[in-house]
C-alpha positions in Angstrom: -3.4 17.4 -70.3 -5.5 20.8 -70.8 -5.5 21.4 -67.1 -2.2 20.4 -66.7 -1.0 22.4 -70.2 -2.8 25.5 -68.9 -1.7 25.8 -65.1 1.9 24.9 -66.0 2.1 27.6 -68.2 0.7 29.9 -65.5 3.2 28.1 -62.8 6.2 28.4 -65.6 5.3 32.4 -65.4 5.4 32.1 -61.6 8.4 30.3 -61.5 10.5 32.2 -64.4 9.9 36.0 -62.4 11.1 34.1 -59.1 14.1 32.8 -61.3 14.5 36.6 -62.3 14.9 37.6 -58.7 16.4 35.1 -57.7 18.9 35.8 -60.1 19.1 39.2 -59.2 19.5 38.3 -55.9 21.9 35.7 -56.1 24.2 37.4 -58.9 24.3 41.1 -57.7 22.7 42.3 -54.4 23.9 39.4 -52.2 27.7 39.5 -53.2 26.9 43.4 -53.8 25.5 44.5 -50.2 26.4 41.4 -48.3 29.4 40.2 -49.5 30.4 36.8 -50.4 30.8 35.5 -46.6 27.3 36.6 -45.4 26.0 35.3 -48.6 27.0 31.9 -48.1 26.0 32.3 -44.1 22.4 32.9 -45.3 22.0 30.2 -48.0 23.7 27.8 -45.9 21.6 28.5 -43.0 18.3 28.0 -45.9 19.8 24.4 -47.3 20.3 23.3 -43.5 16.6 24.3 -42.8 15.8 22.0 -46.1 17.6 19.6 -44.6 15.7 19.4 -41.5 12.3 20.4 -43.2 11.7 16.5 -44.3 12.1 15.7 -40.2 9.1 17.6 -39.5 6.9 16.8 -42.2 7.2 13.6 -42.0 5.5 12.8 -45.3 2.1 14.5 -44.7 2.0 16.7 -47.8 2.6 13.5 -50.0 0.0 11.2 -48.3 -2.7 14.3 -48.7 -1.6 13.9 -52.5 -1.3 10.0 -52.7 -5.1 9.4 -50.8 -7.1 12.4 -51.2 -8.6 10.9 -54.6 -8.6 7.8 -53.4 -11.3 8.9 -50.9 -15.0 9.9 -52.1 -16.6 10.8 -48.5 -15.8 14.2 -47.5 -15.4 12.7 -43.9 -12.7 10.6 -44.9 -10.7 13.4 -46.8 -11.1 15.9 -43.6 -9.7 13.4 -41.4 -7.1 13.3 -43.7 -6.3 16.6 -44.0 -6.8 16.8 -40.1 -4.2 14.1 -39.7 -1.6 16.2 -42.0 -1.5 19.2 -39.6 -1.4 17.2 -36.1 1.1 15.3 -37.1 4.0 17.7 -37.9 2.6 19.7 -34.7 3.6 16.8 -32.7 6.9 16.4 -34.3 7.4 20.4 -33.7 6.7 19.9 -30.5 9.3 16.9 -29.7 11.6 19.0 -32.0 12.3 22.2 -30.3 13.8 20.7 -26.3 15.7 18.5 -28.4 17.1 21.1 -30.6 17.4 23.5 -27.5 19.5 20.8 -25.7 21.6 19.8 -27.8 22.3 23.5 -29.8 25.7 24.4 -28.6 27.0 21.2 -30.4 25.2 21.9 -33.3 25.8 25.2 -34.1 29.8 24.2 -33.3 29.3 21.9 -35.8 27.9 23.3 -38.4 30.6 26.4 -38.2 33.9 24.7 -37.7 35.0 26.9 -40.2 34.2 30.1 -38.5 32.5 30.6 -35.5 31.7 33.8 -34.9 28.9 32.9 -37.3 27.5 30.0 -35.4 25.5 32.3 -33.4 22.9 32.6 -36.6 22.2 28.5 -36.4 18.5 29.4 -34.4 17.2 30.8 -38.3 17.4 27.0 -38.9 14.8 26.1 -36.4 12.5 28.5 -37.6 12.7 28.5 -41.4 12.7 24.5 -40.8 9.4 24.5 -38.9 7.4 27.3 -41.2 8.6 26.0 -44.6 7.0 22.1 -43.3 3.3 23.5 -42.1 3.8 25.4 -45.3 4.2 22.6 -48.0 1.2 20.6 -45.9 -0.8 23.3 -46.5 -0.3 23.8 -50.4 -0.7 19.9 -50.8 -4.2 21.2 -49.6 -4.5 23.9 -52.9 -2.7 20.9 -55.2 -5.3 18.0 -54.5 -8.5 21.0 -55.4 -6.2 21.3 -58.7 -5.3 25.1 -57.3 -1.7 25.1 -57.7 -1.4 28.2 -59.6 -1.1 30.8 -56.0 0.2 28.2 -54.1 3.0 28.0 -56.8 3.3 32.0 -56.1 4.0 32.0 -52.8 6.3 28.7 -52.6 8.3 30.2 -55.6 8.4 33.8 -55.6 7.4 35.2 -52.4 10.6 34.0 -51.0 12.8 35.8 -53.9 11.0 38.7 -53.3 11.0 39.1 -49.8 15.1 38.6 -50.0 15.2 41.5 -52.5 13.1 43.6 -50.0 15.3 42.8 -47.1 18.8 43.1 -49.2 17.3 46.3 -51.1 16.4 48.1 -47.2 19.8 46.6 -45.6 21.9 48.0 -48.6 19.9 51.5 -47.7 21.0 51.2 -43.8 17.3 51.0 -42.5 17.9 47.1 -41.6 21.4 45.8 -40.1 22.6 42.2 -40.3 20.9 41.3 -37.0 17.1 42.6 -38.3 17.7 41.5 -41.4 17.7 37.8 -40.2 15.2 38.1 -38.0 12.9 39.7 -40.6 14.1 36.7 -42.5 12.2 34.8 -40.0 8.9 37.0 -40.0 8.9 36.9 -43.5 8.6 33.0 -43.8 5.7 33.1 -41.2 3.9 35.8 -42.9 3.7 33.2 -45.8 2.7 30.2 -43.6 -0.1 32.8 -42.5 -1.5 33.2 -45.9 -1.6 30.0 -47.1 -3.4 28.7 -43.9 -6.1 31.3 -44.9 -6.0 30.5 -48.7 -6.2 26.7 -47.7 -9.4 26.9 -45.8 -10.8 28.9 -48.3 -10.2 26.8 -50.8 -10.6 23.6 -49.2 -11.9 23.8 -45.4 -12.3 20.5 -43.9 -13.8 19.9 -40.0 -11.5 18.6 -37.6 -11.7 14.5 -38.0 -10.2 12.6 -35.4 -11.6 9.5 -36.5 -9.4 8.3 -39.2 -9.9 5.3 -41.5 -9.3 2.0 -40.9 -6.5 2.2 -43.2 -4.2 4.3 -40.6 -1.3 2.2 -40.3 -1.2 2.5 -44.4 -1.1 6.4 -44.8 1.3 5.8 -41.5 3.0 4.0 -43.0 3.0 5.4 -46.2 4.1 8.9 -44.7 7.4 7.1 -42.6 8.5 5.9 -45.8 7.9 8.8 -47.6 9.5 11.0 -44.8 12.7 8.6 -44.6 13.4 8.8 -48.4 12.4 12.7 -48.4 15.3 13.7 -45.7 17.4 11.4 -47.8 16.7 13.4 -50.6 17.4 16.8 -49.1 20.5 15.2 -48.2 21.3 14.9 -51.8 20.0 18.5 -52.8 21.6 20.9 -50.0 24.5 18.0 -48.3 26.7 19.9 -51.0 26.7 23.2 -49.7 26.6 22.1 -46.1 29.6 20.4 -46.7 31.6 23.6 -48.5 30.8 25.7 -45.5 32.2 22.8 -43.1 35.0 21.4 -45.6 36.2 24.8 -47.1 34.7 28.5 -46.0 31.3 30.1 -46.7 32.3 32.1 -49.7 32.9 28.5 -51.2 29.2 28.1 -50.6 28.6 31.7 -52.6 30.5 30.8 -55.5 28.7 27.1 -55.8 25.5 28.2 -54.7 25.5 31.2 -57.9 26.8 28.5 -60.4 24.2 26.0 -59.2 21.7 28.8 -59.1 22.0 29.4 -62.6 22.1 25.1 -63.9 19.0 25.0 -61.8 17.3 27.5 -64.6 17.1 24.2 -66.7 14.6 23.2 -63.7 11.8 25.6 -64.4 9.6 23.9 -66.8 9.8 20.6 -64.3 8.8 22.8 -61.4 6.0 24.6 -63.0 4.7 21.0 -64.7 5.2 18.6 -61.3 2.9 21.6 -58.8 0.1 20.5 -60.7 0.9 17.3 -62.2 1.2 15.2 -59.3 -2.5 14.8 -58.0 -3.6 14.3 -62.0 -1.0 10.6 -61.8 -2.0 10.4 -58.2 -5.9 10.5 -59.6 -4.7 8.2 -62.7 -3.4 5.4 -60.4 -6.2 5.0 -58.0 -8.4 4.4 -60.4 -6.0 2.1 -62.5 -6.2 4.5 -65.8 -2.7 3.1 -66.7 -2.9 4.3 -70.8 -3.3 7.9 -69.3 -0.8 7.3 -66.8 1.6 6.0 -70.1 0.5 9.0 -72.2 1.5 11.3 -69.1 5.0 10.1 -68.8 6.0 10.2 -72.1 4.4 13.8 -73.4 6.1 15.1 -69.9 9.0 13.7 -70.7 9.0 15.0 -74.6 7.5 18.7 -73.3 10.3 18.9 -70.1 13.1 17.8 -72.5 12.1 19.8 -75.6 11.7 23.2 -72.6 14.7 22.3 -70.8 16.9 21.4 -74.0 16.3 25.3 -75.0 17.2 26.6 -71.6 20.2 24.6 -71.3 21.4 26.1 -74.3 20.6 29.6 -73.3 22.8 29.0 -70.3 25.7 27.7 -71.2 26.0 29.4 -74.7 26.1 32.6 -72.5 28.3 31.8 -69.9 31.0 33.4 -70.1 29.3 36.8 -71.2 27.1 36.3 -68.3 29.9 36.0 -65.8 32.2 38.6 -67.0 28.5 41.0 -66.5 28.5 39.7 -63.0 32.0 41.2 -62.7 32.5 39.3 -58.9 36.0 38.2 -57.9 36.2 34.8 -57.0 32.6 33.6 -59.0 33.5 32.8 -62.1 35.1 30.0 -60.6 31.7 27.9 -60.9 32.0 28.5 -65.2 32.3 24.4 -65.1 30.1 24.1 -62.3 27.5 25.7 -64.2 28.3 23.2 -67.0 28.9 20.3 -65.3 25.6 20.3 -62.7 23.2 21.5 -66.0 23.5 18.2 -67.3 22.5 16.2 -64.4 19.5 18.7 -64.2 18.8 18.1 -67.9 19.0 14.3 -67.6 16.7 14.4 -64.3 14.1 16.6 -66.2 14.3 13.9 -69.4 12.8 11.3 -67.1 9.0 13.7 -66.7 6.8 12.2 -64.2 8.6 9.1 -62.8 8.9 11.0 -59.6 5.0 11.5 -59.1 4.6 7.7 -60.7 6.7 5.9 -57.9 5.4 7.7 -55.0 1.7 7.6 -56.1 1.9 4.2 -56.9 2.4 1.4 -54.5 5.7 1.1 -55.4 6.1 4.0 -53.8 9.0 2.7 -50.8 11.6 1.8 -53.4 11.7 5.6 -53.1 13.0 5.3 -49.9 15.5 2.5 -51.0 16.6 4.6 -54.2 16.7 8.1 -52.1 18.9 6.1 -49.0 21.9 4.8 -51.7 22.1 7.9 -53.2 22.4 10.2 -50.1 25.3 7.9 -49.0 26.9 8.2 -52.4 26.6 11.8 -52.1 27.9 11.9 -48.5 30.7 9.6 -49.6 31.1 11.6 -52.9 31.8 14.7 -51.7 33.5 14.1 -48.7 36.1 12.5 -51.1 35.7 15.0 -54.2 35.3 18.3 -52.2 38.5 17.0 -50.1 40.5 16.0 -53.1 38.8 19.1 -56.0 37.5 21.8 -54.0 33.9 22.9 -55.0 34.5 21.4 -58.7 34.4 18.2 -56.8 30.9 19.1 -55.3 29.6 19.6 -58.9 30.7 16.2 -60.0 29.5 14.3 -56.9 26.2 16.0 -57.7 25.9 14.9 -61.7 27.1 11.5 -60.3 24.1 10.8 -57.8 21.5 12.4 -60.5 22.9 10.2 -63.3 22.5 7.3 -61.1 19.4 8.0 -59.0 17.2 9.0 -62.2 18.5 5.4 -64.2 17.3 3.6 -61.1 13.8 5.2 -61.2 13.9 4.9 -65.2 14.5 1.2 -65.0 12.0 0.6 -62.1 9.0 2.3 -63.8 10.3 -0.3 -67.0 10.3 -3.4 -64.8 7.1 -2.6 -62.7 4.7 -0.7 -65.5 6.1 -1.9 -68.6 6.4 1.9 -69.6 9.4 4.7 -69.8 9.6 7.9 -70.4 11.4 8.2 -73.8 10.2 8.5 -77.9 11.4 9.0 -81.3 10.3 12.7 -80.5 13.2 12.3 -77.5 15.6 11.7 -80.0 15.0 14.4 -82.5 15.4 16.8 -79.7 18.8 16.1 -78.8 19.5 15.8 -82.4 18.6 19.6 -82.5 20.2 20.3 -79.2 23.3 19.0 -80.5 23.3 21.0 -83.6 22.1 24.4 -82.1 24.9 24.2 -79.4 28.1 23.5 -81.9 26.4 26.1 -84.1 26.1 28.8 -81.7 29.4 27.9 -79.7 31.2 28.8 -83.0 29.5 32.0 -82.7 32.0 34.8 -81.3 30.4 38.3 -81.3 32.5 41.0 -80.1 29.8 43.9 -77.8 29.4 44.3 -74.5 28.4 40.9 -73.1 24.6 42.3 -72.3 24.4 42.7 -76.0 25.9 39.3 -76.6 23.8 37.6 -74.3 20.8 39.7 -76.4 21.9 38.8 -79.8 22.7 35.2 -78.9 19.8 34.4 -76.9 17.8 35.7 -79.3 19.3 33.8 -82.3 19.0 30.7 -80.4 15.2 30.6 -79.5 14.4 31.6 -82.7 16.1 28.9 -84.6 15.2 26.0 -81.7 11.4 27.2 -81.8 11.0 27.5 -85.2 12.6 24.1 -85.9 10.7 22.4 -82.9 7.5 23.8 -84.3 8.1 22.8 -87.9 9.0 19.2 -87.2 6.3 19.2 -84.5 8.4 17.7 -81.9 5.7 18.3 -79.4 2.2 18.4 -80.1 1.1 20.1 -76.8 3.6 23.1 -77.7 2.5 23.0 -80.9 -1.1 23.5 -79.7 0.0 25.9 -77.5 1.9 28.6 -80.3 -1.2 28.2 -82.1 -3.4 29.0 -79.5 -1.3 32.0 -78.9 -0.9 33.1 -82.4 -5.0 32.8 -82.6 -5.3 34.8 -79.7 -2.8 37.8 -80.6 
């Protein structure tokens, strides 16, 4: 794992400065300078685009992952990586009259609630079509094992380009109108760079003559593409729904408290950029003791991580929101609460994820992905009907609890492996007693200081007795390492 170890650390850094300004972002210049309505305009406009983003894809960046190690002649890999551009240029390219014909129904749609806002629903052409060519791209940087500035620009780049535009709009330079369409600009000077990184790192010739095996990767990349929309239904169908159900600041106040549960995230994020092509490598050539040894030190590394930042969140919670000082937010206190344990629970089960579509088990994905999308559709239509936005948080932990026990039980039944240890156990053990130790814990400052005190308290304890107990050997190695080096 020394190549995984090493760039997941280096993605975890990406990834935890993007969380930063996200949070920045998220928690005081959009309800700051845009106010709780635009907010939820713009980050319902993004989770549309995600919605649409699998439709254009259609799989591509997961077959480059699934068969470019698979492959030994170079010809073969560039007529792969030829095949995952043309493809979603096509589909752009059926896309747009479609979209242009039938936009006045969309965008009436999508703004029931309001409509002078429906004007903005072109942003999720754009971001849709620019974030697709994007992820085929990085697959490109992920199968040469070069995850680390792909990771950059995925991650951050986005945060910090919303911080640039919300900084110069809250200074007058930019209006509403700009700052969307700069949105827009911003995207594309991303797809730009990694098209140039890519073909530095891994320039292929255009290879129109594609394997034999065609119809598989086809295949392989329908499936892949059906489950994949149905799994942006389950992520972003939430906030959709709020803005169409309820109002966009609905969609503000969810979108902060699922914001912050999606901290717990991180180490999962950082891990999965580079892991994916090391299982994807393991499985073609039927190394299935590595691919056992994978899973479970992911699972014991992502738990152990994600256990400690679950507790830094909502041990802080209600210091954090009364910093925030925003009417209406801290209505997502039990969002926060309720959402971080499906999160927690979805990072327990490490690699299964990169397992089941690697493998060639890889269309019960679609199966798993298609039940859950219509229990979350069912789910909140009934719960956000029924419980407002609290409802949305519950359909959410719902679909995770199930969807990750299906994929849990699937890996069992078809590899004779899971995810969990004794390890797993002595880490909620120590979860468990950190959080009623710490929740007992009332300290009277301002709530930075308490959030300070407290967050310090906590990672000192959980480190040290993670590290003592050696609950993880790869963190073990790694606080050596570091304590070597400095």
């Amino acid at each position: 794992m020394g190549i995984v170890v090493r760039q997941s650390f280096l993605n975890l850094i990406s990834i935890g400065v993007a969380f930063l300004i996200g949070a920045v972002n998220t928690l005081y210049l959009y309800p700051t300078f845009l106010g709780s309505k635009l907010q939820g305009l713009i980050i319902a406009l993004l989770a549309i685009s995600n919605l649409v983003q699998p439709f254009i894809s259609f799989g591509t960046q997961h077959a480059v992952i699934r068969y470019y190690s698979k492959y030994t002649k170079k010809s073969d890999r560039d007529g792969l990586l030829t095949l995952s551009v043309i493809i979603p240029l096509i589909i752009v390219l059926l896309f747009i009259p479609v979209f242009i014909f039938y936009y006045d129904q969309i965008r009436q749609y999508l703004f029931q609630s309001d409509q002078s806002l429906s004007k903005y629903a072109y942003v999720i052409l754009f971001i849709a079509v620019s974030t697709s060519l994007f992820e085929v791209f990085y697959s490109w940087l992920r199968v040469k094992f070069k995850s680390v500035f792909g990771n950059f620009l995925k991650e951050l780049y986005p945060r910090l380009l919303i911080a640039f535009l919300l900084i110069t709009y809250s200074m007058g330079i930019l209006d509403f109108e700009n700052f969307v369409l700069f949105l827009i600009y911003g995207y594309y000077l991303r797809l730009l760079i990694v098209i140039i990184y890519s073909f530095i790192v891994n320039k292929p010739k255009l290879n129109l003559n594609f394997k034999k095996d065609f119809n598989e990767i086809f295949k392989y990349c329908l499936l892949i593409f059906l489950s994949g929309a149905a799994s942006s239904i389950i992520l972003d169908i939430d906030k959709s729904m709020l803005s169409s159900i309820l109002t966009v600041e609905n969609v503000a106040y969810y979108s902060v408290a699922v914001f912050i549960a999606a901290v717990i995230e991180i180490p999962g994020r950082a891990m999965f950029q580079i892991l994916s092509p090391v299982v994807a490598n393991a499985i073609n050539k039927n190394h299935f003791k590595k691919l056992e040894s994978l899973l479970k030190k992911s699972s014991t590394n992502l738990v152990l991580v994600a256990s400690l930042f679950f507790l830094l969140i909502n041990l802080n919670l209600d210091d954090f929101y009364e910093m925030l000082n925003q009417d209406g937010y801290s209505i997502g206190i039990p969002i926060v609460i309720i959402v971080s344990f499906g999160k927690l629970y979805s990072m327990s089960i490490g690699c299964i994820n990169n397992i089941i579509s690697n493998s060639k088990y890889y269309y019960y994905t679609f199966w798993f992905s298609l039940f859950s999308s219509v229990l979350a559709v069912v789910l909140n239509i009934y719960l956000i009907t029924d419980y407002g936005i609290i409802g949305a948080a519950y359909a959410t932990l719902i679909v995770l609890i199930i969807m990750n026990t299906l994929k849990v039980y699937l890996i069992k039944a078809k590899f004779n492996i899971h995810p969990y240890s004794k390890d797993t156990i002595k880490i909620i053990v120590l979860s468990v007693l950190a959080y009623f130790i710490f929740s007992n814990l009332q300290l009277d400052f301002q709530p930075v200081i308490n959030i300070i005190v407290k967050s310090s308290l906590i990672l000192t304890l959980y480190t040290l007795s993670a590290y003592i107990f050696r609950l993880s050997d790869d963190v073990n190695i790694f606080i050596d390492k570091f304590n070597k080096n400095w």
